[in-house]
C-alpha positions as CSV (number, residue, x, y, z in Angstrom):
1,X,0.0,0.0,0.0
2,X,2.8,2.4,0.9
3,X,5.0,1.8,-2.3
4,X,1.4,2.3,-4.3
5,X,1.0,5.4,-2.8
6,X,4.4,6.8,-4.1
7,X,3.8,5.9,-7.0
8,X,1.0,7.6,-7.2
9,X,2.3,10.7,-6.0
10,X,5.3,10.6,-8.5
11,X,2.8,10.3,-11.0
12,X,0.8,13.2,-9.9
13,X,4.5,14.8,-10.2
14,X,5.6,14.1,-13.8
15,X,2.0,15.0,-15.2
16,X,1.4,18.5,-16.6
17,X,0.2,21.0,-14.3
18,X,-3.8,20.8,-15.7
19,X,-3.2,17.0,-15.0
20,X,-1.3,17.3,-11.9
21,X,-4.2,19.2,-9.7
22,X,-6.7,16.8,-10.6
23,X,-4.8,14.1,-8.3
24,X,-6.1,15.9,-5.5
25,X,-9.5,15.8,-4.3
26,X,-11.0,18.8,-2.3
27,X,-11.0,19.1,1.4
28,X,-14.1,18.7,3.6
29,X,-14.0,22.4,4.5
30,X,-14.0,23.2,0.6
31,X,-17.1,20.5,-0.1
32,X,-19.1,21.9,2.3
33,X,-19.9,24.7,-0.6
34,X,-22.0,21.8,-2.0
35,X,-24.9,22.5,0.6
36,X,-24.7,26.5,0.6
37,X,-22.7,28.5,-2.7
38,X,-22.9,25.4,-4.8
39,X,-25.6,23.5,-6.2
40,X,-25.3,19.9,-5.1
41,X,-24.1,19.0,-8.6
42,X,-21.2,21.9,-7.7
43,X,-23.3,24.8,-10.0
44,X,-23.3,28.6,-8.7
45,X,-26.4,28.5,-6.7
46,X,-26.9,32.5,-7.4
47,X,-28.0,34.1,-10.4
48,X,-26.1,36.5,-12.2
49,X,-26.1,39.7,-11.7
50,X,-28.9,41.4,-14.1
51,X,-30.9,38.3,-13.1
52,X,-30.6,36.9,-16.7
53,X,-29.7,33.7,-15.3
54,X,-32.1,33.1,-12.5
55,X,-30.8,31.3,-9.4
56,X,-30.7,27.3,-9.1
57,X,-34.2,26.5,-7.1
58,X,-34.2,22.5,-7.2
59,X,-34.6,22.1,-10.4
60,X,-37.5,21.1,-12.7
61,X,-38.9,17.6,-11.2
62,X,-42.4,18.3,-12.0
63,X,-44.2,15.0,-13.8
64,X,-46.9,16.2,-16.1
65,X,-50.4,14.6,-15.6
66,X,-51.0,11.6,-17.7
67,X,-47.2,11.3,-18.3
68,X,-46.1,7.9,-20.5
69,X,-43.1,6.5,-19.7
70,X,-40.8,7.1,-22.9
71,X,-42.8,9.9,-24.0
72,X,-40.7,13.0,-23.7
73,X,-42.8,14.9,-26.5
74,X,-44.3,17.9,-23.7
75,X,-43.0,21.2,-22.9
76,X,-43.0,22.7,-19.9
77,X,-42.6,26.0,-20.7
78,X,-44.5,26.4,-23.7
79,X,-45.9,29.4,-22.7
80,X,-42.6,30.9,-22.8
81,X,-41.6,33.7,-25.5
82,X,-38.5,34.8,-27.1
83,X,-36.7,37.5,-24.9
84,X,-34.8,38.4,-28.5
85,X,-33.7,37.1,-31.8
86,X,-30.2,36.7,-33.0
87,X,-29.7,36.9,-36.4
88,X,-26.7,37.7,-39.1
89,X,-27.5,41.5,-39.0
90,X,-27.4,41.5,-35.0
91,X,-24.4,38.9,-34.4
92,X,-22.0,41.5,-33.4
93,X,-24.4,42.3,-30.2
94,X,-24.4,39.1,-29.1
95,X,-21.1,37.1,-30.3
96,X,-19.6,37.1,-27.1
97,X,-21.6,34.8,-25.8
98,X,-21.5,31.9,-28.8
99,X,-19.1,29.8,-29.7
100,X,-16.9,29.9,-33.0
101,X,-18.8,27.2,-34.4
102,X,-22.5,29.1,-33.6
103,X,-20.7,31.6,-35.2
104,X,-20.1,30.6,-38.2
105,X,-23.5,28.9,-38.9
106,X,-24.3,32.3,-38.9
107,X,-21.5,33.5,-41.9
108,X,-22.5,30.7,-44.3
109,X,-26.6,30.6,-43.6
110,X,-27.0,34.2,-43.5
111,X,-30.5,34.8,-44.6
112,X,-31.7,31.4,-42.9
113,X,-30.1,30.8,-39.8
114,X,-31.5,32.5,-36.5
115,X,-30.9,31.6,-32.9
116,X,-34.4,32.4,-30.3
117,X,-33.5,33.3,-26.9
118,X,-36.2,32.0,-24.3
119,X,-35.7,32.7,-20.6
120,X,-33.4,30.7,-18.2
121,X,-34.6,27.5,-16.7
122,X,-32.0,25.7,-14.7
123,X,-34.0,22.6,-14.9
124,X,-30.5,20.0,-14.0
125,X,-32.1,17.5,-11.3
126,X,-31.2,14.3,-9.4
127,X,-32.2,11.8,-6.5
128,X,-30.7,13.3,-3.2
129,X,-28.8,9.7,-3.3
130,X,-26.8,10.7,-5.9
131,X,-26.4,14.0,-4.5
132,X,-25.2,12.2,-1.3
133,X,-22.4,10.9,-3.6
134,X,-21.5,13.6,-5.1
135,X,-20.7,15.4,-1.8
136,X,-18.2,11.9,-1.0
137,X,-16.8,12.2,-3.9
138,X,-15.6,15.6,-3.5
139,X,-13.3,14.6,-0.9
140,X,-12.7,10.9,-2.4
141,X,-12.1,10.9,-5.9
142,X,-8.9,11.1,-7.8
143,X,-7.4,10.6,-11.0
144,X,-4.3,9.4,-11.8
145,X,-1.5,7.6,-15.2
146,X,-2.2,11.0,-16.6
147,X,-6.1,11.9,-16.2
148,X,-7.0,8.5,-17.7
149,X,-8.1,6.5,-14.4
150,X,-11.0,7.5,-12.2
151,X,-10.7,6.2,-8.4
152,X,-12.6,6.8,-5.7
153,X,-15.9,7.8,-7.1
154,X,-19.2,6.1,-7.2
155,X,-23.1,7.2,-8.1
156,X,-22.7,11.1,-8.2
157,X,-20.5,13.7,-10.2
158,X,-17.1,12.8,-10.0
159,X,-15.2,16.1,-9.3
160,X,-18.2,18.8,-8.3
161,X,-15.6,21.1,-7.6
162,X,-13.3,21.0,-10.8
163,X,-9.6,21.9,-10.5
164,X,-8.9,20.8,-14.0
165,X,-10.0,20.2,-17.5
166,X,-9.8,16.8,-17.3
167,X,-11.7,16.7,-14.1
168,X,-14.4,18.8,-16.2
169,X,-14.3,16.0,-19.0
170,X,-14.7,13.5,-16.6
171,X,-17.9,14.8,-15.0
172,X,-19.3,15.3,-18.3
173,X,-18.7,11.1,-19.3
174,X,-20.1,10.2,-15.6
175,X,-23.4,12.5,-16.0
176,X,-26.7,11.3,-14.4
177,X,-29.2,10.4,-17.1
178,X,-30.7,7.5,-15.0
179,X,-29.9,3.9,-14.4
180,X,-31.2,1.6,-17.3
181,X,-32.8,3.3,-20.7
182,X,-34.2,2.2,-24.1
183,X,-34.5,4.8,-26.8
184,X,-35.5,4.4,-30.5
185,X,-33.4,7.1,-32.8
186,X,-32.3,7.8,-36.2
187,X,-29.4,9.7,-37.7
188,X,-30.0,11.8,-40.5
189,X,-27.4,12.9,-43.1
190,X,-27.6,16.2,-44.8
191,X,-25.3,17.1,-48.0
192,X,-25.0,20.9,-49.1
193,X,-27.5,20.8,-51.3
194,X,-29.9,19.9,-49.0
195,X,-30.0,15.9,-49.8
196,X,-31.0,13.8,-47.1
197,X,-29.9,10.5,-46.5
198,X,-31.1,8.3,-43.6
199,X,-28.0,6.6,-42.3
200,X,-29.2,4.8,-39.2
201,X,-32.4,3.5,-37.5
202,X,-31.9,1.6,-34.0
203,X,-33.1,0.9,-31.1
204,X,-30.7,1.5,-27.9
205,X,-30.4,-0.5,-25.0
206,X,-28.1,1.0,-21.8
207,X,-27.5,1.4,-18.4
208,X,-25.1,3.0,-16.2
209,X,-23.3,0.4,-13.6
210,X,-21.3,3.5,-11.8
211,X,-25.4,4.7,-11.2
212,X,-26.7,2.1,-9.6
213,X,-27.9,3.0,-6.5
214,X,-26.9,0.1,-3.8
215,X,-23.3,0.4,-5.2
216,X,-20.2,2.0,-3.9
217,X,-16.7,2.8,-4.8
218,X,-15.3,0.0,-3.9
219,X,-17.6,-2.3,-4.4
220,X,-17.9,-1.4,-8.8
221,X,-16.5,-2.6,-11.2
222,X,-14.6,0.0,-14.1
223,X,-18.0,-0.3,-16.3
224,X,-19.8,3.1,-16.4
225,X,-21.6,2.4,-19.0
226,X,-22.7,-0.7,-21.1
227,X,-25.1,-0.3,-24.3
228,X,-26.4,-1.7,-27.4
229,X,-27.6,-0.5,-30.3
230,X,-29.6,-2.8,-32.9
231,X,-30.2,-1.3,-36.3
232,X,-33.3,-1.9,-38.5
233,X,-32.9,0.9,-41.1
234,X,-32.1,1.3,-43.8
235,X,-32.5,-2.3,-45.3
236,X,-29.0,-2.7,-45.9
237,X,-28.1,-2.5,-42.9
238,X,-30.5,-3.9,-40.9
239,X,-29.6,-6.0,-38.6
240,X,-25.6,-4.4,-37.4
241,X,-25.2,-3.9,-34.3
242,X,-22.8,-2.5,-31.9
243,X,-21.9,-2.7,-28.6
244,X,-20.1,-0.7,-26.0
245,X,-18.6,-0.9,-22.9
246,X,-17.1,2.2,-21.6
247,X,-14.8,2.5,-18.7
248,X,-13.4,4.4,-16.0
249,X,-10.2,3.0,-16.3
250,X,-8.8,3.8,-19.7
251,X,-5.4,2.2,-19.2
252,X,-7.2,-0.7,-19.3
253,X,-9.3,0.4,-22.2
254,X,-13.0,0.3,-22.9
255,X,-14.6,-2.2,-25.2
256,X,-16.4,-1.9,-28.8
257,X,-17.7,-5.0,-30.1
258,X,-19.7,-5.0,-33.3
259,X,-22.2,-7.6,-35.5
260,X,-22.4,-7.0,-39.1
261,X,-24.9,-9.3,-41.1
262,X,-22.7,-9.7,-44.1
263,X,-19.9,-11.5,-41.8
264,X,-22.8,-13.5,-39.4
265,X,-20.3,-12.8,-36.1
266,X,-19.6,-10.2,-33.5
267,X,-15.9,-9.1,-33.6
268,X,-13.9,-6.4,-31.2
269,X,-13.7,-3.4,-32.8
270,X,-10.7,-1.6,-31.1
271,X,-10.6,0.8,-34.9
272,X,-14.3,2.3,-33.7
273,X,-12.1,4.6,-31.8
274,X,-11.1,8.9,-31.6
275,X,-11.3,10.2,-35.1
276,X,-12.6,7.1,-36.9
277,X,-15.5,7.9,-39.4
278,X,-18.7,7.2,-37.3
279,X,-20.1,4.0,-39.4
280,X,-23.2,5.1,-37.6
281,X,-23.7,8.2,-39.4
282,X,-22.1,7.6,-43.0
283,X,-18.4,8.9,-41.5
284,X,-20.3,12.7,-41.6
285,X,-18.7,12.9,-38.1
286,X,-15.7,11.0,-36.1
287,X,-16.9,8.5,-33.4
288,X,-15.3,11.1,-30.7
289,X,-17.6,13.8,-31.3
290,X,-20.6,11.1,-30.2
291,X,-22.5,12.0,-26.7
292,X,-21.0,15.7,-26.3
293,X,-17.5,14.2,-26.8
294,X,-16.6,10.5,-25.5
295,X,-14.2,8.2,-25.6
296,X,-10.3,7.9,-24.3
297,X,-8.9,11.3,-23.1
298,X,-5.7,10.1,-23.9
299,X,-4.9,12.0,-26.7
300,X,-5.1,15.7,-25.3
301,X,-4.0,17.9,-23.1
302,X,-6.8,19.4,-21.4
303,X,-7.1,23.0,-20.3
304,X,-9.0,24.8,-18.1
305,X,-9.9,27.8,-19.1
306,X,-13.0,28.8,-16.6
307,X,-16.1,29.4,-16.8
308,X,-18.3,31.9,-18.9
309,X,-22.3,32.9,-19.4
310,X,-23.0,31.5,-23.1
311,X,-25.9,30.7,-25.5
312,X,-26.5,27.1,-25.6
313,X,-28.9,24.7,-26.8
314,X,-31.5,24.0,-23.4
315,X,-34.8,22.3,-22.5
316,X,-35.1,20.9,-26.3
317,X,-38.3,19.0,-25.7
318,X,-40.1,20.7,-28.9
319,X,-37.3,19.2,-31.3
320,X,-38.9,15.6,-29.6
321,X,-42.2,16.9,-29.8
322,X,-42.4,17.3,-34.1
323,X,-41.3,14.6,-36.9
324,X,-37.3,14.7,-37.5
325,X,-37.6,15.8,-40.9
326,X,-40.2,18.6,-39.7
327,X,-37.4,19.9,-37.7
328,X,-34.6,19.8,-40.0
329,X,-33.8,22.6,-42.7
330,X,-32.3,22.5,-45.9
331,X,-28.4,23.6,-44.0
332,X,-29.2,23.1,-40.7
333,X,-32.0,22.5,-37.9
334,X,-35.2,24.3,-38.4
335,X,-35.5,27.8,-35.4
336,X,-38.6,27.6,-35.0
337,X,-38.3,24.4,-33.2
338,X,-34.7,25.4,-31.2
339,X,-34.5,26.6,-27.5
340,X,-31.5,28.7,-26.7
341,X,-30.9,29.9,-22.9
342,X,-27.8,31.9,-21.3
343,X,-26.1,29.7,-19.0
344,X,-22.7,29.5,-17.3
345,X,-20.6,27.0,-18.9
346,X,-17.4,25.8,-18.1
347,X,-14.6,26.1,-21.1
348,X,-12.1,23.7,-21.6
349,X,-9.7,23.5,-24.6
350,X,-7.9,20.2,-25.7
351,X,-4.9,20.1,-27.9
352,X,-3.0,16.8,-29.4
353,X,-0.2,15.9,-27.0
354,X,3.1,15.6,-28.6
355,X,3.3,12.4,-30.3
356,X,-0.3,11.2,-30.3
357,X,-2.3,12.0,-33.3
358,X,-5.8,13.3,-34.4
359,X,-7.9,14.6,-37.4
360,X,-8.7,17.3,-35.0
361,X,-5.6,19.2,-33.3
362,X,-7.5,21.5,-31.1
363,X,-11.0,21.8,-29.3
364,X,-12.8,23.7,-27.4
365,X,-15.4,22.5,-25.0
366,X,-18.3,24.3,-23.4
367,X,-20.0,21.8,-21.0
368,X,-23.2,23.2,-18.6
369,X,-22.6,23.9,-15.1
370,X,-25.8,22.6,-13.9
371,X,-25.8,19.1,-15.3
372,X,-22.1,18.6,-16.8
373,X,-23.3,18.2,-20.0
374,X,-21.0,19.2,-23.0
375,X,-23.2,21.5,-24.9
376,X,-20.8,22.3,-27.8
377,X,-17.4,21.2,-29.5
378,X,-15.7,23.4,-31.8
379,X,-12.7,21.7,-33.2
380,X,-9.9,23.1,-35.7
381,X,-8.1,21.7,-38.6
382,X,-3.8,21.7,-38.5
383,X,-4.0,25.1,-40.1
384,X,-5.9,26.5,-37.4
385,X,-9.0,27.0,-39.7
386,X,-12.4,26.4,-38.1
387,X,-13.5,22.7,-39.0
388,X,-16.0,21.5,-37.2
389,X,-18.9,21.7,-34.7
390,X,-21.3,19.7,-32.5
391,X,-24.5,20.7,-30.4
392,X,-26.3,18.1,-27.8
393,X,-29.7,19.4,-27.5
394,X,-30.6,18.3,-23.4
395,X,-34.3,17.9,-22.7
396,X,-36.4,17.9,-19.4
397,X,-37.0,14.2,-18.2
398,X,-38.7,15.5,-14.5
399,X,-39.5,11.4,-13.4
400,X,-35.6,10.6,-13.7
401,X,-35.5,13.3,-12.9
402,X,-32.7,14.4,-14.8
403,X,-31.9,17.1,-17.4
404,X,-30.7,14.5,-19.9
405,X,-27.6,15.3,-22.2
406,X,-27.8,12.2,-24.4
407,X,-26.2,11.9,-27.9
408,X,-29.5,14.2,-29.6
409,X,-27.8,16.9,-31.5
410,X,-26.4,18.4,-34.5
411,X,-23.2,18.2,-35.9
412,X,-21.5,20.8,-39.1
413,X,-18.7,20.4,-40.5
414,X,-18.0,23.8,-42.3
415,X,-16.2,22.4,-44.8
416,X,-17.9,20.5,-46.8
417,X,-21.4,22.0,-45.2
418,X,-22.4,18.5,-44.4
419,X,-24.5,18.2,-41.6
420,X,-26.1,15.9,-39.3
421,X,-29.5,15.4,-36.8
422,X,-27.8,13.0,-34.3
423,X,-30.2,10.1,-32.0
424,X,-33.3,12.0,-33.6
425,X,-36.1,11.4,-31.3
426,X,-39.3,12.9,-33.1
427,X,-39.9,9.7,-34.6
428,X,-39.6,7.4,-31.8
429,X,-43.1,7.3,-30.6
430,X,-43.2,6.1,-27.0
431,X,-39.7,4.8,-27.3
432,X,-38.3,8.2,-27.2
433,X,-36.2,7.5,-23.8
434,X,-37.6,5.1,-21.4
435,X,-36.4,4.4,-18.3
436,X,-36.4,0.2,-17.9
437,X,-36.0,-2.2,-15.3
438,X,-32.3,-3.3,-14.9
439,X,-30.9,-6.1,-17.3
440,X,-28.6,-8.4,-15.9
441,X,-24.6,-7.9,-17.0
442,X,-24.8,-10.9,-19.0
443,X,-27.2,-9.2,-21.2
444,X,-24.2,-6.7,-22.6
445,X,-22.1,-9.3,-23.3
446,X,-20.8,-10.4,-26.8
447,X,-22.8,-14.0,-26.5
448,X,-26.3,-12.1,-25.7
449,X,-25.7,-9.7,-28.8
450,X,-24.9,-13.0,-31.2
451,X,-28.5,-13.9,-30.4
452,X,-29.9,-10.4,-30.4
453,X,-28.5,-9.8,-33.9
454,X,-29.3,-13.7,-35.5
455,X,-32.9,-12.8,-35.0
């Protein structure tokens, strides 16, 4: 034990110094903040100070009457109008508070592209259990072989109070977004011209091990996360399937396994990995910039730069609530059907460690105080010329309850003008995101997704 922990401090040592603070966990006196300044999540409690961003109340756990589990078509705050409009000739007011990306969605959809801004509703939620582990886990959990193993933490956020970018990243892959789920989602294509292809139909099967809620620490296993996802469109190829296991110990690695009908067998698939074309969506977008960003940190360095009040994508429920294609423009998503709120977000920008490579050199990162989410990735080529970006469009699931920050989106990659409706939900039905009884671990297991796939 004693030689372990040496090592572990010489570790902390030879990191860089955005790696080297995240070995330490917060004091008790510091966690405290939790249950007064800080939400229990680790959010400024307050509001700002013009009141643009109301202060954190609870949250919105509210379960409309006649709720359906896996519906998640109703608004809450339907009643609500836009406080302004942001458009090309106005951008300079209000640019300050967007991202590059948002930016240039602006410059090349000129007469099209518009962003509403509704009022602030910091609707993040959770069970007080797992903000009772959050609060341990301020004082508990670590990181250590260079921000890529997780210990100490269990059922809550990770690292409430950040001290590093990593740290950030990490609460952002450990998010609360309930423990078992089945979702039914497409991924829609869009070329420059406006063609639209539909790349993938599926049905998604998942829970979250690290969630469950008579767990602990040291009683888990590295699984956060295991899913499946079956495909049934388009006809050729229904049938695929892929499976994940994701980890919080990526020394060890997390594990991709995938059944494609052609071949008749599930295989690993170490290569569906960082800046891999994502089979799931006709390579529009890498398999990194999935879920807000996912995946091995291992290939950047990972900077904090603080925190900022921005215009992000919030309480989406009206993209769920309308038909995906009724949503989606000719160059990008529809307005009329897009929620944008001011909230604090933290920023965080990765670049390629010496010696590792990536498509993508440099990101930026903009992930929501309130529930960790990663709201939007703005990622630049080797010249330093904008390249890419991808929005996660959260929505209001009160009987988690849970603001969840799934894989729905958008991604646009400015080169080409390709773009991309990501885990579309209007179509789903009452499969939208259900929350399901708990399936046993052999369930996620390549054996279980042989059977699932042969049917």
């Amino acid at each position: 034990m004693h030689n372990n922990k040496i090592a572990q401090l010489l570790t902390c040592f030879t990191l860089s110094l955005s790696a080297m603070t995240a070995c330490a966990a917060v004091s008790a006196v510091d966690a405290q903040a939790l249950k007064s300044t800080l939400t229990p999540m680790g959010a400024e409690r307050a509001g700002n100070a013009d009141g643009s961003i109301p202060a954190w109340t609870g949250g919105y756990s509210t379960v409309p009457a006649g709720f359906q589990q896996g519906h998640r078509t109703f608004d809450p705050f339907a009643q609500d109008k836009p406080l302004y409009t942001i458009t090309a000739a106005n951008l300079a007011k209000y640019q300050d508070k967007l991202s590059d990306g948002v930016i240039q969605l602006f410059k090349d959809n000129p007469q099209t592209f518009r962003i509403d801004v509704f009022p602030t509703r910091r609707t993040a939620s959770a069970p007080q259990w797992v903000y009772d582990n959050t609060l341990k886990n301020a004082t508990n959990a670590t990181l250590d072989s260079d921000g890529l193993v997780v210990h100490g933490a269990y059922g809550g956020v990770p690292f409430p109070i950040p001290k590093s970018g990593i740290e950030v990243q990490w609460n952002h892959q450990l998010l609360w977004r309930g423990e078992s789920t089945h979702s039914k989602y497409k991924v829609w294509t869009t070329t420059a011209d406006g063609q639209r292809v539909l790349a993938t139909a599926a049905e998604d099967e998942a829970q979250y091990p690290y969630y469950f809620k008579e767990g602990s620490a040291e009683s888990s296993g590295i699984n956060y996360m295991m899913a499946i996802q079956l495909t049934y469109a388009p006809a050729f190829r229904a049938g695929e399937a892929l499976m994940v296991h994701n980890v919080t110990d990526y020394v060890q690695g997390r594990t991709l396994w995938q059944y494609l009908s052609g071949q008749r067998r599930v295989r690993r698939a170490p290569s569906i990995n960082f800046d891999t074309p994502n089979p799931v969506a006709s390579g529009v977008n890498f398999v990194d910039e999935n879920f807000g960003g996912s995946g091995s940190p291992e290939r950047y360095d990972w900077k904090l730069i603080g925190k900022k009040e921005m215009l992000i994508p919030y309480n989406s429920n009206q993209l769920l609530a309308n038909a995906d294609e009724k949503v989606m423009a000719q160059r990008h998503v529809n307005p009329d059907y897009m929620r944008w709120e001011l909230h604090r977000v933290w920023v965080v920008e990765a670049t390629l460690k010496a010696g590792k490579r990536h498509a993508v050199p440099k990101r930026k990162f903009y992930y929501d105080e309130d529930n960790w989410g990663n709201a939007i990735i703005d990622g630049w080529d080797a010249e330093g010329t904008l390249w890419r970006t991808s929005m996660t469009t959260p929505f209001v699931a009160p009987d988690i309850p849970a603001t969840v920050n799934y894989c729905t989106g958008f991604f646009h990659d400015h080169r080409t003008k390709a773009w991309m409706y990501n885990c579309a939900l209007g179509d789903a039905g009452n499969e939208q995101y259900a929350i399901t009884d708990r399936r046993r671990e052999s369930f996620f297991s390549p054996e279980s997704l042989t059977k699932m796939s042969a049917r």
